[in-house]
C-alpha positions as CSV (number, residue, x, y, z in Angstrom):
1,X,6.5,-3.9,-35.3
2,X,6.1,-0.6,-33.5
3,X,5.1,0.6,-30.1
4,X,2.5,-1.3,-28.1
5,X,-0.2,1.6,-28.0
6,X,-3.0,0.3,-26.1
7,X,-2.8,-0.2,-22.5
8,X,-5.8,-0.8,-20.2
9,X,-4.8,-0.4,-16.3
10,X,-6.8,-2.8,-13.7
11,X,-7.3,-0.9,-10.5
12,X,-9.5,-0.2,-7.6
13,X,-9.1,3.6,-7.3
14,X,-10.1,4.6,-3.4
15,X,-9.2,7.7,-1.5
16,X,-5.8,6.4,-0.4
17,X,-2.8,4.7,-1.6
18,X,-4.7,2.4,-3.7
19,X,-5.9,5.4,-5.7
20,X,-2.6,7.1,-6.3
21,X,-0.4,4.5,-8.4
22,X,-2.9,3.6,-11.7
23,X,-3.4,6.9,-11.8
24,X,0.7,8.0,-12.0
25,X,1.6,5.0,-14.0
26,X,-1.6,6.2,-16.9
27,X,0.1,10.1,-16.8
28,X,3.6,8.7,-17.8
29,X,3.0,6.5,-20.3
30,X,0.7,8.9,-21.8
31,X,3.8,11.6,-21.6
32,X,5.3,8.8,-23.5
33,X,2.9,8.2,-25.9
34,X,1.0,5.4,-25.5
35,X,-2.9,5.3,-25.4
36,X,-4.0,4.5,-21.6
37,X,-7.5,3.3,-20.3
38,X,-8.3,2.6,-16.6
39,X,-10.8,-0.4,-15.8
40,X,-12.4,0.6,-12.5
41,X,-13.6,-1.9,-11.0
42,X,-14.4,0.5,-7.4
43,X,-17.2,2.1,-10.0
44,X,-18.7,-1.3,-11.2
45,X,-21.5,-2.2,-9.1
46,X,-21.4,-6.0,-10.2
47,X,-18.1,-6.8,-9.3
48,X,-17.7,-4.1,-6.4
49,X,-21.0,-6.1,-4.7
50,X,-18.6,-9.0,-4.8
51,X,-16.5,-8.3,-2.1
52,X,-13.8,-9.3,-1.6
53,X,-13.5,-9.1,2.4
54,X,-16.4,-9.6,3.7
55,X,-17.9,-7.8,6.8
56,X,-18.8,-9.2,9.9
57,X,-21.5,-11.8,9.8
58,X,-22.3,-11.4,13.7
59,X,-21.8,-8.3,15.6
60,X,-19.3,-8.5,18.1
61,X,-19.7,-5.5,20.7
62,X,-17.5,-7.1,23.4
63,X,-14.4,-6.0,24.0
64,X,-11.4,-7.5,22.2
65,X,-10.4,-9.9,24.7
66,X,-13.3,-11.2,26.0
67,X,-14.1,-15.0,25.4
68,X,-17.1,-14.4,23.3
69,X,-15.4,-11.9,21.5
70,X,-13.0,-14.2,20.2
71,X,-15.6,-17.4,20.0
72,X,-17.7,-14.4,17.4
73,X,-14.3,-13.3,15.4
74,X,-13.6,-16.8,14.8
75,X,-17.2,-17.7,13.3
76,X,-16.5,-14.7,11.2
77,X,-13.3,-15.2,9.9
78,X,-14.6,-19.0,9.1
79,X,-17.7,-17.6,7.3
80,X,-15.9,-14.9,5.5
81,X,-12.9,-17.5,4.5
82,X,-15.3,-19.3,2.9
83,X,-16.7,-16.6,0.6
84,X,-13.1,-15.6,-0.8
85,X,-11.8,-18.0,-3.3
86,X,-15.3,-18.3,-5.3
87,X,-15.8,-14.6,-5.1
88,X,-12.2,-14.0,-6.3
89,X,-12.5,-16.1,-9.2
90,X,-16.3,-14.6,-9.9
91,X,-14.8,-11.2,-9.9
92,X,-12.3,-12.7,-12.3
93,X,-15.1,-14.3,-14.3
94,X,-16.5,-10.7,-14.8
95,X,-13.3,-9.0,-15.5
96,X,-12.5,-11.2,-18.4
97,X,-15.2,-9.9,-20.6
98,X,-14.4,-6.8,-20.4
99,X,-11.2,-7.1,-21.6
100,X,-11.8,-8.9,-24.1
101,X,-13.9,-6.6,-25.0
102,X,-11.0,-3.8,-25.0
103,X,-8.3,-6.0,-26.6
104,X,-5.2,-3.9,-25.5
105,X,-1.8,-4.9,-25.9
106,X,-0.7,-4.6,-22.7
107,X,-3.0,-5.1,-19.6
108,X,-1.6,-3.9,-16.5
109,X,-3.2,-5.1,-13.0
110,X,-3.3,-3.1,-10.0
111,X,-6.2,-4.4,-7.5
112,X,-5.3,-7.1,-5.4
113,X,-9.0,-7.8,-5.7
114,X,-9.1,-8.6,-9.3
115,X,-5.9,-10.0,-9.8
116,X,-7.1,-13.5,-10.8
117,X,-7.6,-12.6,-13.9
118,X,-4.3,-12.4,-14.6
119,X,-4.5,-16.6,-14.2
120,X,-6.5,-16.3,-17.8
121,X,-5.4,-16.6,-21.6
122,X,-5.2,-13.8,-23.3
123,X,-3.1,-12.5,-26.2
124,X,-1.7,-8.9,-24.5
125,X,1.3,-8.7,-22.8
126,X,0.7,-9.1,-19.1
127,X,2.0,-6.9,-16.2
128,X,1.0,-7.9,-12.5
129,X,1.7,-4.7,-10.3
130,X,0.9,-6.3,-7.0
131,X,0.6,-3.4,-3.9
132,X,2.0,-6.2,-1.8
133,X,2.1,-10.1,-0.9
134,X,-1.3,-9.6,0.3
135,X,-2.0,-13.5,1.1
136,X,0.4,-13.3,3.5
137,X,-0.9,-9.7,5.0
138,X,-3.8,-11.5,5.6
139,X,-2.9,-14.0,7.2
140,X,-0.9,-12.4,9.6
141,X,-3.9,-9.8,10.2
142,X,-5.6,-12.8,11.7
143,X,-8.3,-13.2,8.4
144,X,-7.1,-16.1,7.5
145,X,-7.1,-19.7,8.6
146,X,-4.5,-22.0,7.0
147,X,-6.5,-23.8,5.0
148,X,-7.4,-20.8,3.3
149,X,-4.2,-19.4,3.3
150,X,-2.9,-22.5,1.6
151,X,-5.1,-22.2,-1.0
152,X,-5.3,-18.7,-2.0
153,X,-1.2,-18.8,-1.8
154,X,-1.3,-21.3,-4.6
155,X,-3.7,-18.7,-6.5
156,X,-1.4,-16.1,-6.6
157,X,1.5,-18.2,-7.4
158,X,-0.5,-19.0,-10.3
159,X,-1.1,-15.2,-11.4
160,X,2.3,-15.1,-11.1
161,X,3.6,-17.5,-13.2
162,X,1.2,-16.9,-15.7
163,X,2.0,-12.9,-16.0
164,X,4.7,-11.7,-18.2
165,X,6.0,-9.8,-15.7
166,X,5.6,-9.4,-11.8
167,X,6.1,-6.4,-9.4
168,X,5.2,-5.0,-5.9
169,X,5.1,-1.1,-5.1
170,X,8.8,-1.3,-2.9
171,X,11.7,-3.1,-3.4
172,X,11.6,-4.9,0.0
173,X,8.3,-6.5,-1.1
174,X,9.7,-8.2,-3.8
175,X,12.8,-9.6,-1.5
176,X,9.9,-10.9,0.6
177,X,8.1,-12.7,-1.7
178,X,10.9,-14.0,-3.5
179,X,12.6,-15.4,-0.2
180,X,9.1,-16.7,1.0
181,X,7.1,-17.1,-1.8
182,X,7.9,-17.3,-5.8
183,X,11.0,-16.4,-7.1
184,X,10.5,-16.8,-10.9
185,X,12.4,-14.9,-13.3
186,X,9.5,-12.3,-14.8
187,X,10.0,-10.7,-11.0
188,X,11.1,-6.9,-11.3
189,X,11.2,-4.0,-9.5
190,X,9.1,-0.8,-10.1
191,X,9.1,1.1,-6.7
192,X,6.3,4.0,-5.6
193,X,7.1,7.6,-6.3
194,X,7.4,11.0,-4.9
195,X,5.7,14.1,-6.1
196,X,8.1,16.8,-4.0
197,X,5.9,19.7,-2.9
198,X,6.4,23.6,-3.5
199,X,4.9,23.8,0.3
200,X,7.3,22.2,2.3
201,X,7.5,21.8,6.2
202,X,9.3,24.3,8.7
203,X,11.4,24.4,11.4
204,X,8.8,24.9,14.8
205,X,9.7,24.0,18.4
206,X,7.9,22.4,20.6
207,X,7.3,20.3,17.2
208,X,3.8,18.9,15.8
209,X,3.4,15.4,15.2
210,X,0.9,13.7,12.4
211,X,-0.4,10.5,10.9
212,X,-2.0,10.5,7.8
213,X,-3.3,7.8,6.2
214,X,-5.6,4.2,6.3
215,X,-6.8,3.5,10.0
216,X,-8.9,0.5,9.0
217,X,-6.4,-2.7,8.8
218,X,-4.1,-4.4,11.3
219,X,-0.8,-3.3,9.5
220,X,-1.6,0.8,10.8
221,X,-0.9,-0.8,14.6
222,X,-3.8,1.6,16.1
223,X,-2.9,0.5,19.4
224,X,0.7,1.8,19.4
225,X,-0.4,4.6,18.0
226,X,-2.6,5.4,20.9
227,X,0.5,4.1,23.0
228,X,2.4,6.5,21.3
229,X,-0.4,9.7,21.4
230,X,-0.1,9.2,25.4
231,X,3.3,10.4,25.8
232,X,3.2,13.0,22.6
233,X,0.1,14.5,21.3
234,X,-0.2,12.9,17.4
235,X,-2.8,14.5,14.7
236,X,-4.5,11.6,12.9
237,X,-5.7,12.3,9.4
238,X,-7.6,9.5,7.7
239,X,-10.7,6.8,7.6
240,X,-12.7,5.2,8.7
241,X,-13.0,7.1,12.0
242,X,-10.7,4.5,14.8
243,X,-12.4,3.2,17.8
244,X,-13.1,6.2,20.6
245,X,-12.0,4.0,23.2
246,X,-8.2,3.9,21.7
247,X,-8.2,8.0,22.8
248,X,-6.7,9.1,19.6
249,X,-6.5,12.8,18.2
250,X,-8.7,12.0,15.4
251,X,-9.2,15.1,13.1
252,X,-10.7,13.1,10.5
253,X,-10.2,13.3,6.4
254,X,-7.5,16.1,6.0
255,X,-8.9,18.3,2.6
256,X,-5.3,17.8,1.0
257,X,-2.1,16.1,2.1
258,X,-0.9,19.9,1.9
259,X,-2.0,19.6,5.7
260,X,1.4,17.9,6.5
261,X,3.2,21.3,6.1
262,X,2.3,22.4,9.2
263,X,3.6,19.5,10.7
264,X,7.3,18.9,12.0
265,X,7.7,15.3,12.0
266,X,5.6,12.4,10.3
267,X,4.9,8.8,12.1
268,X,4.5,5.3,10.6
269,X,3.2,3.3,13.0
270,X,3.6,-0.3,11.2
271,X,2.8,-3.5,12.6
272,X,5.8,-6.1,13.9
273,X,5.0,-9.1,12.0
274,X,7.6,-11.2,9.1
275,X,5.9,-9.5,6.7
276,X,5.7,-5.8,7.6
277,X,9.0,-5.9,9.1
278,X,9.8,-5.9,5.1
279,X,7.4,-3.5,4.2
280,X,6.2,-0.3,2.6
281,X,4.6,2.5,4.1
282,X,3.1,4.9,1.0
283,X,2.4,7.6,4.0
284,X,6.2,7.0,4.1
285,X,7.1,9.1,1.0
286,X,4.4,11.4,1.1
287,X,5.9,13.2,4.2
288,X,9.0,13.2,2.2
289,X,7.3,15.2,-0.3
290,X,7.4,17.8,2.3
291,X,10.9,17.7,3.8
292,X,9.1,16.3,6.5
293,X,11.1,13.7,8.7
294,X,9.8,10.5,9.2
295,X,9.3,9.3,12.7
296,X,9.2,4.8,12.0
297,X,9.5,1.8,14.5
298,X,12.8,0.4,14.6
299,X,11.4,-3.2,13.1
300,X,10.9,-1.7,10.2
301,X,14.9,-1.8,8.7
302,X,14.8,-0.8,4.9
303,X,17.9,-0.4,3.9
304,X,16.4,2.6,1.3
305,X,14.9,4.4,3.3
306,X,17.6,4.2,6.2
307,X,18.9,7.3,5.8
308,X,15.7,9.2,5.8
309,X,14.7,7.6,8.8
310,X,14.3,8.1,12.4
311,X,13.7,4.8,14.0
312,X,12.2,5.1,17.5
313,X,10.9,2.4,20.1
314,X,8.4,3.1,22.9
315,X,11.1,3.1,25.2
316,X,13.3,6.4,23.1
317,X,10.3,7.5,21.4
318,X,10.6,11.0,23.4
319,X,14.3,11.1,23.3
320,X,14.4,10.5,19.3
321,X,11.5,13.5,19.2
322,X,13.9,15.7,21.9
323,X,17.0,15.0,19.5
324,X,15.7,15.8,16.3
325,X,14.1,19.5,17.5
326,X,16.8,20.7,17.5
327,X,17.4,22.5,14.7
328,X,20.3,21.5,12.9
329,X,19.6,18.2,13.3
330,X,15.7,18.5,12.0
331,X,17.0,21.3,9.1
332,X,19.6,18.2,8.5
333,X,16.3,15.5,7.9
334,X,14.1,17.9,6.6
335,X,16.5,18.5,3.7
336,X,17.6,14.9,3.1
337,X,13.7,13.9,3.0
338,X,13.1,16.4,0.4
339,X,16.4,15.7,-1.8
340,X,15.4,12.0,-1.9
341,X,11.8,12.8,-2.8
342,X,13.2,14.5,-5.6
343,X,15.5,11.4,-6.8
344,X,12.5,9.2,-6.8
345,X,10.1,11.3,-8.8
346,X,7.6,9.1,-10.6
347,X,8.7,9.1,-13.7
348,X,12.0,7.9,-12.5
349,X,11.0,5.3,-10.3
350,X,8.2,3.9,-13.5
351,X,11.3,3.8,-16.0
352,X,11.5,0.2,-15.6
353,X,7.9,-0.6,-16.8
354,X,8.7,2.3,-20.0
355,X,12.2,-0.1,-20.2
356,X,10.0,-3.2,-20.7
357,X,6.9,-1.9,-23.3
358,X,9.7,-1.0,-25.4
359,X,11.4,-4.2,-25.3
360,X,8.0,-5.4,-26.8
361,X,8.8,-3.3,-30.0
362,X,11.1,-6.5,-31.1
């Protein structure tokens, strides 16, 4: 038996993170010679109308805190809990077809969204490439109630166990899941990559600060970041357009993430919850594609990225900014961002997915 040719990819391709990984993981395995489709399901109007998350079902223009406020978000979270498991397996339902239709040999799944299907028969080889334990980012968003979360956590357990293989997009994601969650043996890791830039960041003092990516979930912490913007000022790049009231520097889409070049430091501002204290920032790399050093909160330990790190609290936040301009110590991080960015290209970091479609040869 030779090479498994066909290969249809799953994914939801949007204008940030979510639209970056299908689209690396289709150019290498192409480079090695397999024949690679993408299923969009962002561009099909009958499963994209089922969504997934659905918006508000009452308005809530009172502030955050308010009573009433609360009393509507809760009305809405019930509503829209109600809504998920029957449009995720209708989603599902649709998928299937469509497949079917394709008959690859190896179906890889990339959209949270979709990833029910993966809970069906079919004959391929099946590859589950999670962007995180997003159940659990859920419910700590505040989506979720439990009974909800009980359920839809005994969904995914069953994509799981009924995929060939399982991976997240970092290392640390898997830990999670497998310390919290599933820890079957098809679990492996296939990390994100780095596509290191020609234009790469330089040396300025006083240095410029920016935040690039999605503003609209819990996990991006809006509210330290406006903390944060008070005592530095912070360029944010990205959509949809954050709440005025939050005072942010909001310059809105950049044109290209060559706009971090001009920059001296990048900031993730991730949430402090069980799960994100384990997690992966994608905006992360992408400054290191730059040599640009990455300002992160100190909750977020990762034992890979440690070393091209600069953890900060609201308390040192300016000191950490004061020690790294100079610029030894910024030439220093600048360099060790790049060199790692260069370690972890993409078609390094994928070699573990080329490592199992050849396994299949036998």
């Amino acid at each position: 038996m030779g090479l498994a040719k066909e290969i249809l990819i799953i994914c939801n391709l949007d204008a940030f993170a979510n639209g970056v990984r299908p689209i690396e993981i289709k150019k290498f395995l192409e480079k090695n010679g397999y024949d690679v489709k993408l299923l969009n399901t962002y561009q099909q109007p009958e499963i994209n109308s089922l969504s997934f998350w659905a918006a508000s079902c009452l308005k809530a223009p009172f502030p955050e805190e308010s009573p009433i406020r609360r009393f509507i978000d809760n009305l809405n979270q019930r509503a829209n809990n109600r809504r998920l498991i029957p449009n995720l397996k209708k989603r599902a339902n649709k998928i299937e077809p469509l497949i079917r239709a394709e008959n690859p040999d190896v179906l890889i799944c990339e959209s949270e969204d979709d990833s029910y299907v993966m809970a069906k028969d079919f004959s391929c080889l099946k590859i589950l490439d999670s962007p995180s334990p997003w159940v659990d980012e859920r419910l700590y968003s505040g989506e979720l109630t439990r009974n909800a979360y009980s359920q839809l956590r005994s969904m995914v357990i069953e994509e799981y166990k009924k995929s060939d293989y399982v991976a997240f997009h970092w290392e640390n994601y898997t830990r999670y899941v497998q310390q919290h969650v599933y820890n079957g043996r098809n679990l492996f890791v296939l990390n994100w990559g780095c596509t290191p830039k020609k234009k790469r960041a330089r040396y300025q003092n006083p240095p410029r600060i920016v935040f690039l990516g999605y503003l609209g979930a819990y996990w991006a912490n809006l509210p330290l970041l406006a903390r944060l913007s008070k005592k530095y000022s912070i360029d944010v790049f990205g959509g949809p357009p954050p709440r005025k009231e939050l005072g942010l520097r909001y310059l809105g889409y950049s044109p290209s993430t060559d706009v971090l070049a001009d920059y001296q430091f990048g900031i993730v501002t991730i949430s402090d919850d069980p799960l994100r204290r384990q997690s992966f920032s994608s905006k992360h790399l992408e400054y290191m594609n730059y040599g640009l050093p990455v300002l992160t909160p100190q909750w977020r330990i990762d034992p890979m990225l440690s070393h091209v790190s600069i953890y900060y609290d609201e308390d040192n936040f300016l000191e950490r900014i004061h020690e790294f301009s100079r610029r030894d110590r910024w030439q220093q991080m600048s360099d060790s961002c790049y060199l790692q960015a260069q370690k972890w290209s993409w078609s390094q970091n994928l070699r573990p997915l080329l490592e199992i479609l050849r396994i299949q040869k036998g």
